[in-house]
N, C-alpha and C positions, 0 to 999 in steps of 0.2 A: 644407523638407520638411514635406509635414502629413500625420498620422495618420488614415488614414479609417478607425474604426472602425465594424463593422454593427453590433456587439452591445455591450451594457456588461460590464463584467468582472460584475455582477451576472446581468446574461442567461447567462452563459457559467456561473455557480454555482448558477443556479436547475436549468439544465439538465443540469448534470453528477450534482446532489443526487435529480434520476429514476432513477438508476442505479445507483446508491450505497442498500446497505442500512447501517442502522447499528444497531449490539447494546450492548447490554448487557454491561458485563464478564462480570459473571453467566452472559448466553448469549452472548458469545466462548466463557469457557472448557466450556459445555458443547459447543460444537461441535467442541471444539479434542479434548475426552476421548471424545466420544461416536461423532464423524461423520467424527475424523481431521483436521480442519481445522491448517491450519499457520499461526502467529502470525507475521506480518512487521511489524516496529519499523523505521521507517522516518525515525525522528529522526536528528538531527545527534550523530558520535561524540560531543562534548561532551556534551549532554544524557545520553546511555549513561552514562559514566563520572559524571557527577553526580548523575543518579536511580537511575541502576541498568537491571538489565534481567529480562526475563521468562525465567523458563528455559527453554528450548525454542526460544526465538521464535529467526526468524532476522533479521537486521541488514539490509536491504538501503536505502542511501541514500536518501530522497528525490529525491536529483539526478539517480540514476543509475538509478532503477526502470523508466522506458521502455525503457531501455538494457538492462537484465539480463531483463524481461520479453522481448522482442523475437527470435524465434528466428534474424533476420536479422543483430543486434547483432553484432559479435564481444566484445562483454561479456555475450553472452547464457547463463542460469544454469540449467543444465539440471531444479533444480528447479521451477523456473517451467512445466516442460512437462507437471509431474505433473497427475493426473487429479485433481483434491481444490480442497475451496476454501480459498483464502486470505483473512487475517482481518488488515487493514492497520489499524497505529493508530501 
C-alpha cells in the first residue's frame, strides 16, 4: 500500500495557521471580560489535573472538538451553537 500524499503535513500547518488568530494571554483574557469570549482548554484530562485549570474555561477534548463542535454530531455541545467567539488554548 503506498501513501500518496499532495500536501506535506507542513503545507497542511502553513495553511491552517491563515485561519487561526492567536492572542496574547493578555488579550484572551480581555476578550474573554470585555466581548464575552468563552475560554476552551482543550488539553488532555491529565494535563488539567497536573496544571490546573482556568476558571471559567470549558474542557472540551482535543479528540473530540470536531465531534462536540459539529451540530450533526450526536456528541454535538449545544454551546458550541452560541453566537460569541471562542478562545482555544
Amino acid at each position: 500500500m503506498t501513501l500518496n500524499m499532495k500536501k506535506s503535513v507542513q503545507q497542511m500547518i502553513d495553511e491552517a495557521r491563515k485561519h487561526i488568530d492567536n492572542h496574547s494571554p493578555e488579550e484572551a483574557r480581555r476578550r474573554v471580560e470585555q466581548e464575552g469570549a468563552l475560554l476552551i482548554d482543550v488539553r488532555d484530562v491529565r494535563e488539567l489535573e497536573r496544571d490546573g485549570v482556568i476558571p471559567g474555561a470549558m474542557h472540551a477534548p482535543r479528540g473530540m472538538l470536531e465531534f462536540w463542535i459539529d451540530p450533526e454530531s450526536p456528541y454535538f455541545r449545544e454551546v458550541f451553537n452560541e453566537d460569541r467567539e471562542f478562545v482555544l488554548y
